[in-house]
N, C-alpha and C positions, 0 to 999 in steps of 0.2 A: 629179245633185246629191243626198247626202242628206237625209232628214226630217230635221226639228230644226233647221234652218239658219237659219230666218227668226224673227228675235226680236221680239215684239209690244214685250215690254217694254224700249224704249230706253234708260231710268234702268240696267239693271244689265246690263253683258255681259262676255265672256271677257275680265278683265282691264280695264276700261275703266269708267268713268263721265262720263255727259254730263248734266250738269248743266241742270234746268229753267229755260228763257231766260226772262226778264222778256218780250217779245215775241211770246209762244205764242201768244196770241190773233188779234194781227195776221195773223202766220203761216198760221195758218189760212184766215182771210179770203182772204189772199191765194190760198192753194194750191185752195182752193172755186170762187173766181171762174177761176181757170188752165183748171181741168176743166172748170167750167159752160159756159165760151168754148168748149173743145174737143167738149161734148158735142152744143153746138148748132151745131157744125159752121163755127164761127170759124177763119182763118188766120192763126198768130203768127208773129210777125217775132223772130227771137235775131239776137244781134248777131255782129259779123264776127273776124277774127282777131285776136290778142293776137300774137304771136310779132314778125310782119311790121310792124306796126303800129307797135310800138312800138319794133325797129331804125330806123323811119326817122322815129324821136324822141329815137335817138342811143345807142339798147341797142348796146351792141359788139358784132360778129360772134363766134359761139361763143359768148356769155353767156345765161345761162339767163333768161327773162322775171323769176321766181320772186326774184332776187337786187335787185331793183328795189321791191318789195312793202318793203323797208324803205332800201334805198338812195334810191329815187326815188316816195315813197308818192304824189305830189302827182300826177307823169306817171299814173300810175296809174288814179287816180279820175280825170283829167281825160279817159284811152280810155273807161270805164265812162258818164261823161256824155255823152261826142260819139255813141256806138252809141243812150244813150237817146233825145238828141235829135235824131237821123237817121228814129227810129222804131221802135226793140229795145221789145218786150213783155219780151223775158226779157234776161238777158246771163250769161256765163259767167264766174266766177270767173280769177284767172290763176293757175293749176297746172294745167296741162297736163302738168308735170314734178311733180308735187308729192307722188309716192312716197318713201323710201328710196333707193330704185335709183336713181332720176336726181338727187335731190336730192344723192347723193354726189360727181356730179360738179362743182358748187359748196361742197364742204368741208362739207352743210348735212342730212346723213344723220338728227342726232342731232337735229334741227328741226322736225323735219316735223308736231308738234302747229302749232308757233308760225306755221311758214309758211304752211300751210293756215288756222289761225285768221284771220288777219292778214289773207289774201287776201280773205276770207270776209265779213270786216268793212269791208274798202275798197270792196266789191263792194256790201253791205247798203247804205253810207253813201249811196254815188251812185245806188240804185235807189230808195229812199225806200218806201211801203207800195205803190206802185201794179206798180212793175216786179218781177220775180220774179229772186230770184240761184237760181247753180245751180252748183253745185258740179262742178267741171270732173274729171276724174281720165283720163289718158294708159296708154299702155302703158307699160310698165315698162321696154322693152328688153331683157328677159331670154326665153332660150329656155328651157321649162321642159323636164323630164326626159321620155323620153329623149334628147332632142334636144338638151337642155342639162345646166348642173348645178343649176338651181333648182326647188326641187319645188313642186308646186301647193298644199301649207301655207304653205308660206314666201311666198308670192304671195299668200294670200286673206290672212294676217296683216297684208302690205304695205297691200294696201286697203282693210283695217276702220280699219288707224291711220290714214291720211289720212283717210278719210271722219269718222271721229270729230273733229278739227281744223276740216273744213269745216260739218261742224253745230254744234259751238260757235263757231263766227263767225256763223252763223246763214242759211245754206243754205236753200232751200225745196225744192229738190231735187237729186237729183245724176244725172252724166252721163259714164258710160263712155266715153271715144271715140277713131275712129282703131283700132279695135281689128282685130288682122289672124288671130289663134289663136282657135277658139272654145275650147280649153281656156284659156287666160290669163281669155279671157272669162266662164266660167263661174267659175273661180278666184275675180276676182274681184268677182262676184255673191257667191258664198258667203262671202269675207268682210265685203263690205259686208252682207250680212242678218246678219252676229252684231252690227250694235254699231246696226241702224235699219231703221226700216218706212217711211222717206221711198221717196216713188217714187223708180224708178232706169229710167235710161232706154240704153240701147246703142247704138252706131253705130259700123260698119264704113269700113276703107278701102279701098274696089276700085279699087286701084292699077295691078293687073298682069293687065293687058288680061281685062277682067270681072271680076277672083277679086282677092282677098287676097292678099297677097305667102306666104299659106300655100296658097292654094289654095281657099279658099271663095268661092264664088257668094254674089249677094244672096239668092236664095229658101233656101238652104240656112241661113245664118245668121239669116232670117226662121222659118224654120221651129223652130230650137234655141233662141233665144233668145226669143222670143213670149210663153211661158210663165212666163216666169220675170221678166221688165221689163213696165213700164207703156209702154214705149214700145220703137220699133226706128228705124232709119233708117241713112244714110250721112253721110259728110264726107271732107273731105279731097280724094283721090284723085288725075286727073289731066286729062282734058277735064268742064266743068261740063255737057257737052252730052249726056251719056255717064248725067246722075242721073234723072231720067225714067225710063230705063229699069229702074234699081236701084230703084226708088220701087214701080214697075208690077211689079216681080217679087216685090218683098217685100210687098206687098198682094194682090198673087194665092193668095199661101199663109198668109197671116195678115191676113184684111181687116177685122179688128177692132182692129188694132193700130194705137193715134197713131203716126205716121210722121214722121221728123228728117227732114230735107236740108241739109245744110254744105259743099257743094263749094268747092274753090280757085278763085279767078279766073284758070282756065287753069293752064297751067307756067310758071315764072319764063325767061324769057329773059334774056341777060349782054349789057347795053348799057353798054360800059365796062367799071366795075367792082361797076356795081348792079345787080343780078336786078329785074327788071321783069314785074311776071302780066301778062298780054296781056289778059285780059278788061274791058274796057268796063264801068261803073253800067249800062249801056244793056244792054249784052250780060246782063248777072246780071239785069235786072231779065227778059227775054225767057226764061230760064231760069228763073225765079221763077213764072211762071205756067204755065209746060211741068206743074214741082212742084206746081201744084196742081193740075192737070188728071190729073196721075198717082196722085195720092192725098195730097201732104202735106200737115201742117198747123201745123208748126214748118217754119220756112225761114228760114236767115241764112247766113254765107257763113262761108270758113275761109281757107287761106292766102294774100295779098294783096288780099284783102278788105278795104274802107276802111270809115269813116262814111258817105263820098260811097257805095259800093254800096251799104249796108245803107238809104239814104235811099232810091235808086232802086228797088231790091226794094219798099221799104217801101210806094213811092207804087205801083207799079205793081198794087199787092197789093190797094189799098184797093176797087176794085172788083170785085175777088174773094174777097170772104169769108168765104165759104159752099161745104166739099164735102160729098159722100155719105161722111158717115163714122161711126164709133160708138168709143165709147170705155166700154171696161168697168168697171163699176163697182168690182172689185175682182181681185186678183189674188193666185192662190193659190201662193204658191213651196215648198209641200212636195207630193213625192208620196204 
């Protein structure tokens, strides 16, 4: 990644102004108390999936979550309230999609300030000063060159415009994830550091048996990515039974690094004509303290993940609240 990438100054960047929130102050508060929990060796609970969630609230199959952020704002905040009061410290945003590149495939390319703000803001509303929102940002679906036809400017652009949208809704921090290329990923690091110095945090999907569907290991994507986020971890993937060990690998070579964990409840299995995740509140919550015996200190769930998991994690959690861990005070992203 080149020097120069990381912008202190938020107010002015490549083409872009983000305007000083009335809420700076809170925000602060808020992101102070995030790291103090984490420096004293606190376990936060994020909440569970948006995609799944909210199909079986009547999103149509094939429709982007992101198209509901104004079709259906109320569904919306009402998923953002059930994760808080399950027990979510933090909750994600819904853009998952909420690039260019995916947001095209809902007619919604040329939106993507509005959409990401929007999200940004439904997310602020239902957390109130105590819970932390987080700006959520997906992969793109593009192969970058050579392998595709998208180049790695054209991708850090993609994610400084979304991220600029998620901080004026009022973001406390944001969250790469599902990421499977560590070039996509470093992509788009460098362009979220041109438009903000909010913490950015990374996580991987070891989908295909160990590795990334490109081929990366947990320790290898720990090891690249360490230096350049305040945070690293997993999500997604494919047995939750499976994150433990990606936890233990990526603190083995980065064990200074706050550590994510987001696994699916299982693989959807087709009972009729509904995909069903097999994993148990019960099952997630026995994985939840695997997760912290491994090293994390953010844990919440991702595909098929309900309110009811995020409650059983949640409770399961409360008497484990405390690992051996450190979290650095700053982070330097130029060489």
């Amino acid at each position: 990644m080149d020097s120069g990438t990381h912008i202190t100054d938020r107010d002015t960047c490549t083409g872009y102004h983000i305007q000083d929130r009335k809420g700076k102050w809170d925000k602060m508060g808020r992101i102070e108390r995030f790291w103090a929990r984490l420096r004293n060796g606190e376990v936060l609970v994020a909440d569970g999936a948006a995609g799944t969630y909210l199909q079986s609230q009547g999103l149509g199959a094939g429709r982007a979550p992101e198209v509901w952020l104004f079709e259906q704002p109320d569904r919306i905040g009402a998923m953002h309230r059930a994760y808080i009061q399950a027990g979510a410290d933090l909750i994600l945003t819904c853009t998952f999609g909420g690039t260019r590149y995916r947001l095209k495939r809902e007619g919604l390319s040329d939106q993507v300030s509005e959409v990401n703000r929007r999200a940004a803001e439904l997310a602020r509303q239902a957390a109130g000063d105590e819970v932390l929102v987080v700006g959520d940002m997906g992969p793109t679906g593009q192969l970058l060159k050579p392998l595709g036809a998208t180049t790695r400017e054209e991708v850090a652009e993609a994610y400084a415009e979304q991220a600029v949208g998620l901080i004026e809704g009022g973001v406390d921090l944001l969250l790469l994830e599902t990421m499977s290329d560590l070039e996509e990923a470093k992509a788009a690091i460098e362009g979220v550091r041109r438009v903000t110095d909010l913490a950015l945090i990374c996580t991987f999907s070891f989908d295909t048996h160990g590795r990334t569907m490109m081929g990366i290991r947990p320790a290898q994507a720990a090891r690249e990515m360490a230096p350049w986020v305040e945070g690293i971890g997993a999500n997604c993937g494919r047995d939750p039974a499976e994150f433990p060990g990606f936890i233990q690998d990526m603190r083995q070579v980065a064990p200074e690094a706050v550590l994510w964990a987001k696994p699916n409840a299982g693989l959807p299995q087709l009972v009729g004509a509904q995909a069903v995740y097999t994993a148990t509140p019960t099952d997630m919550a026995e994985i939840a303290l695997r997760l912290v015996a491994a090293g994390a200190q953010v844990i919440g769930g991702c595909c098929g993940t309900t309110p009811a998991h995020i409650a059983a994690m949640a409770a399961a959690l409360r008497g484990k609240q405390r690992v051996e861990s450190l979290v650095p005070e700053t982070v330097d992203h130029t060489e």
